[in-house]
C-alpha positions in Angstrom: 13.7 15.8 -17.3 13.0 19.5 -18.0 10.1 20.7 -15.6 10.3 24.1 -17.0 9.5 25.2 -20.3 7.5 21.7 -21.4 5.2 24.0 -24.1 3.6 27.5 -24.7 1.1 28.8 -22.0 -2.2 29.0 -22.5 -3.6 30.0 -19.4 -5.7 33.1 -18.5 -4.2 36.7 -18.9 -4.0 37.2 -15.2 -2.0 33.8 -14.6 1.6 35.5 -15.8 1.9 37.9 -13.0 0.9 35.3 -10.2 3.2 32.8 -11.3 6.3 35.1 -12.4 5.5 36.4 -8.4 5.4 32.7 -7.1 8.0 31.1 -9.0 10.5 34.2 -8.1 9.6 33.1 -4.4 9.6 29.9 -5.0 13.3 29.9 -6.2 15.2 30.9 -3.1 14.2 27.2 -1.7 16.7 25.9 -4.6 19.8 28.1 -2.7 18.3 28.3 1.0 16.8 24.5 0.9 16.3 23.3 4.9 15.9 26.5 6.3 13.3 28.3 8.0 13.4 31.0 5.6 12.9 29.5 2.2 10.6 32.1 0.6 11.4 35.0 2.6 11.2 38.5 1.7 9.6 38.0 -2.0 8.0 40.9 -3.2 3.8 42.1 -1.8 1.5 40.2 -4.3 -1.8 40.1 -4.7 -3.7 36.6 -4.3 -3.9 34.6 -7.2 -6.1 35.3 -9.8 -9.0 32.7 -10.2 -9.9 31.9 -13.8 -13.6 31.3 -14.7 -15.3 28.6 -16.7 -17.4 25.4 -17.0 -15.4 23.1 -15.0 -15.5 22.6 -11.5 -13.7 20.2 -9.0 -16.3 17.4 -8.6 -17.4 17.6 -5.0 -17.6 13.6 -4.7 -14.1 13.6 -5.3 -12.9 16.5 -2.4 -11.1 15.0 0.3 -9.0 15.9 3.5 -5.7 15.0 4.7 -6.5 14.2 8.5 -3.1 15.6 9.7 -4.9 19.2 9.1 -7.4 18.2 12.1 -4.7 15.8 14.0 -5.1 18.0 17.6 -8.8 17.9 17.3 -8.7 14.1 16.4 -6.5 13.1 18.9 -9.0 15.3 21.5 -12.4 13.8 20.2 -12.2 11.5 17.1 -16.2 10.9 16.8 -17.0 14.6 16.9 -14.2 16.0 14.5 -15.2 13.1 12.4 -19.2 14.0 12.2 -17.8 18.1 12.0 -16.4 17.1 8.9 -19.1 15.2 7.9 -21.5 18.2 8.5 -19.0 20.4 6.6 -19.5 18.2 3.3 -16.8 15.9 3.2 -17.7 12.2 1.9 -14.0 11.2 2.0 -10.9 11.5 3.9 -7.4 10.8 3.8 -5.5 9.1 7.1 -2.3 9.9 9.1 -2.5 7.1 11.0 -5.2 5.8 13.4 -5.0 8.0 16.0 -4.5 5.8 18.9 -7.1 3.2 17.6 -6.8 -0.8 15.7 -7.7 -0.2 11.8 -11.0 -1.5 12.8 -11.8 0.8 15.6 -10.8 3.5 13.0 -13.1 2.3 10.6 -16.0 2.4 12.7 -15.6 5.5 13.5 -15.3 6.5 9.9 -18.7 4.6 9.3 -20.6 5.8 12.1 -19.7 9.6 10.8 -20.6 8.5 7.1 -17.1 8.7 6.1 -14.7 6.7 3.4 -10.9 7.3 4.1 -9.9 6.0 0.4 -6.2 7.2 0.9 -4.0 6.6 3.5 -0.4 7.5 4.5 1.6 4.9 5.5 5.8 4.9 5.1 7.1 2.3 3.6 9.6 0.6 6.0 13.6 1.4 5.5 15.5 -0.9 4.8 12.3 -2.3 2.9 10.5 -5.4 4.2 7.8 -6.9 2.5 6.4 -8.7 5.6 5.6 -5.1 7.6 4.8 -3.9 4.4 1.9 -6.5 4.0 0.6 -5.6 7.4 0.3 -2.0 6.6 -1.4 -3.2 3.6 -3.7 -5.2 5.5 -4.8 -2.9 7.8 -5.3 -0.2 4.8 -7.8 -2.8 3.3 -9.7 -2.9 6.7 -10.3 0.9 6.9 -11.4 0.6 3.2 -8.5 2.6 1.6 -8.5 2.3 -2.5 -4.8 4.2 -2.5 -2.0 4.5 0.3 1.0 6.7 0.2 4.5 6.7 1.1 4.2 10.5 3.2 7.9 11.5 3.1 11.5 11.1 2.1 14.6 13.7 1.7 16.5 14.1 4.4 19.7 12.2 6.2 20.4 10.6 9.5 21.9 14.0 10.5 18.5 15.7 8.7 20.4 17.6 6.0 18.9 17.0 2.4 19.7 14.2 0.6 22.1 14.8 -2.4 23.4 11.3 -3.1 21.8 10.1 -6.6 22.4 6.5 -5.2 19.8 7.1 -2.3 16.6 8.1 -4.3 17.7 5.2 -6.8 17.7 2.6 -3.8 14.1 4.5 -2.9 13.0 4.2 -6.6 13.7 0.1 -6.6 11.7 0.2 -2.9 8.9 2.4 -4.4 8.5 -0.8 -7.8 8.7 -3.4 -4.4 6.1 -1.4 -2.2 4.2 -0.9 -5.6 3.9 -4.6 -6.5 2.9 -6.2 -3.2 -0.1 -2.5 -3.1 -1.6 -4.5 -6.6 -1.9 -7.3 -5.5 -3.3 -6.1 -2.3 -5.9 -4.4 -4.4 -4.4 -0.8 -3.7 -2.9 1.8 -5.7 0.4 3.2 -4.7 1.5 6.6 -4.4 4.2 8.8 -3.5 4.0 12.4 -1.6 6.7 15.4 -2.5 8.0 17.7 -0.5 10.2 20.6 -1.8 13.5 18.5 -0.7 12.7 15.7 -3.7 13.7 19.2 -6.1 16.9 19.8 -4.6 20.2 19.6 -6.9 21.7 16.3 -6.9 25.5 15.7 -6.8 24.8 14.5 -10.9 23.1 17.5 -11.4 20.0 15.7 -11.7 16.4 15.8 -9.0 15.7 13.4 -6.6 12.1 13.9 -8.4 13.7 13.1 -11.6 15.3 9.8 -10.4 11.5 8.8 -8.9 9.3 9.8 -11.9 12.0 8.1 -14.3 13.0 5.0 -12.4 9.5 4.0 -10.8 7.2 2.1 -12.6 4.1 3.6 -13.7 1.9 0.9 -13.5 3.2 0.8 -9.8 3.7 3.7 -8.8 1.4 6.9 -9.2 2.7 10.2 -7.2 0.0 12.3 -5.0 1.3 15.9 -6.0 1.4 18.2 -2.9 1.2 21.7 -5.0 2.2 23.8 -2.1 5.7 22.1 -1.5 5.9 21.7 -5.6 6.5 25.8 -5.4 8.6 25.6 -2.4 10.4 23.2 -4.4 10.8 26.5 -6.9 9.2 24.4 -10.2 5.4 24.7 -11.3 3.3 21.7 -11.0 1.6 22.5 -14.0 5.3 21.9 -15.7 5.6 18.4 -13.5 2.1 17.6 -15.1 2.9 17.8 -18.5 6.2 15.7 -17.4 4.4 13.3 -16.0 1.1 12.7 -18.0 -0.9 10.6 -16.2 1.1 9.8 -13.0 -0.5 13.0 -10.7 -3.8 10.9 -9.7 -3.8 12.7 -6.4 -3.1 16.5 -5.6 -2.8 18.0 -2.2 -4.3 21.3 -2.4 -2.3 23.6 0.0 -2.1 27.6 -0.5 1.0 29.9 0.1 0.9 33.2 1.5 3.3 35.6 0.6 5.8 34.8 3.0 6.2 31.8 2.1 4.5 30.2 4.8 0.5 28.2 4.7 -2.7 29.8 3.8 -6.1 29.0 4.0 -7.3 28.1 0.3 -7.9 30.7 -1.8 -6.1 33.2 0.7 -2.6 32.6 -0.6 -0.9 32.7 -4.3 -1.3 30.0 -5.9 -4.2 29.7 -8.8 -5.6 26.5 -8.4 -7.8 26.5 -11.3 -4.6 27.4 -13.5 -3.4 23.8 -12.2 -6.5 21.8 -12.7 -7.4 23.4 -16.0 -4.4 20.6 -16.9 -6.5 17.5 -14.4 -7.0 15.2 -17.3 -3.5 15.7 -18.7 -2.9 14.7 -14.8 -5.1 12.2 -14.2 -6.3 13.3 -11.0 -8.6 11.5 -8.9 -8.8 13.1 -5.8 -8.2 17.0 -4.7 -7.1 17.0 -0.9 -7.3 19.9 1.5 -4.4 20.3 3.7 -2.7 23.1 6.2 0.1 21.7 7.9 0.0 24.3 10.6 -3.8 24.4 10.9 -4.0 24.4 14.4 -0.7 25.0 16.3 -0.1 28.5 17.6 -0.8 31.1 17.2 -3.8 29.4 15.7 -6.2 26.9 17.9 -6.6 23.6 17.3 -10.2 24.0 16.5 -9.1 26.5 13.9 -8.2 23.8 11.9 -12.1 23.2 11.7 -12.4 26.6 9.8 -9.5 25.6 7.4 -11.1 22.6 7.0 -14.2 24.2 6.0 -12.7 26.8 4.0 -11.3 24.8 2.3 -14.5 22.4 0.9 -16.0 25.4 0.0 -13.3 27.0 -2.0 -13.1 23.7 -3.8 -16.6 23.0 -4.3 -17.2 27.0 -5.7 -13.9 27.1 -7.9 -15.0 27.5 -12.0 -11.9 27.4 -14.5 
């Protein structure tokens, strides 16, 4: 599958420079993959330029990925909960239950008025269909419409996967984990990283071997658009790829280093991306900072992210 050069562009005038600027960054991951350093030392750029136009994320559909807030959470659950409330969020999107039964999580997400309609859960490896139903269970108690497999990529000794035979034993899990989500009444995804774009030993993507061996009435993927660029491809390439299968996008900036931003401090040109949502399908748009409140940063800093983020969402036109 060729992610690069799917069609002629036809965004804005100022989208060239930003993504010439991140995809030269983004490229180093491809040599330097599992390193601290994956990005480092690309040129000073400017942040993104932000096209302008009719459409606008709709704010019914703006979520959070919990993990952003996890320190505050774990510190007091019913007062990051309302925070988030107050900020503007209706939804949210779990990391677990923080200590708590998936009914004692719900209530809390009920007595702070809010729906966690996706949910990140691993499947289990090697697969078993009984834990898997239990998982599934207790995402039906908190209310969950989709849950996610959160992570894959790396071996025992944590160096990237590279063996073609691995992702295709992960594809045949994702159809199993897939099938037994329907006829829980979920809708199954899959999260990227940047180690699903690493070279293969065929020459092919672990990405590839998911998008082309899962099935799609099964198995949707949840687009994380920061790791997409670390990854060194363009989501808005993996979109047109993929028409259809992106029903969920985790909205992450990156700053020049390479490292997370606050949204609309970083790179990336968000509305470049979801100028191509229908192509997409997407259904929910996700804040997330995974560093949001370790140091340097406080952990109630990742209340500001959080913040910043709803209201970058809920102002951006394109």
């Amino acid at each position: 599958m060729d992610q690069q050069t799917n069609g002629p562009e036809t965004a804005p005038a100022s989208e060239p420079v930003s993504r010439r600027r991140v995809l030269r960054a983004a490229t180093v991951s491809a040599a330097a993959l599992g390193t601290a350093g994956l990005l480092a030392g690309p040129a000073a750029a400017t942040p993104a330029g932000q096209s302008y136009g009719r459409r606008r994320v709709p704010v019914d559909r703006i979520s959070i990925q919990l993990y952003t807030v996890r320190d505050q959470l774990a510190a007091d659950l019913p007062g990051t909960l309302d925070a988030l409330r107050r900020i503007g969020y209706r939804r949210v999107e779990h990391a677990g239950f923080v200590g708590r039964t998936a009914a004692q999580f719900r209530a809390a997400l009920d007595a702070a008025g809010l729906r966690s309609t996706s949910g990140h859960t691993g499947i289990p490896q090697p697969f078993d269909a009984a834990t898997w139903e239990r998982a599934l269970a207790d995402a039906n108690v908190v209310g969950c419409k989709k849950i996610v497999h959160p992570y894959f990529g790396r071996d025992a000794e944590g160096r990237p996967i590279r063996d073609p035979a691995v992702y295709r034993a992960l594809a045949r899990d994702l159809n199993q984990a897939g099938r037994l989500a329907e006829r829980a009444g979920l809708d199954f995804g899959y999260h990227n990283h940047q180690l699903e774009f690493v070279p293969l030993t065929d020459g092919s993507t672990g990405f590839d071997i998911l998008t082309r061996q899962t099935d799609p009435r099964l198995v949707h993927f949840e687009l994380d658009l920061y790791w997409t660029w670390r990854g060194a491809h363009d989501p808005v390439d993996v979109i047109r790829a993929n028409r259809g299968r992106i029903r969920q996008v985790h909205v992450k900036d990156l700053d020049v280093e390479g490292g997370f931003a606050d949204l609309g401090d970083g790179v990336i040109d968000f509305g470049r991306i979801f100028a191509h949502e229908r192509e997409a399908g997407i259904e929910e748009y996700i804040v997330e900072r995974d560093d949001a409140g370790t140091p340097p940063r406080a952990p109630a800093d990742a209340l500001d992210t959080a913040r910043v983020g709803f209201d970058y969402l809920a102002s951006l036109r394109y």
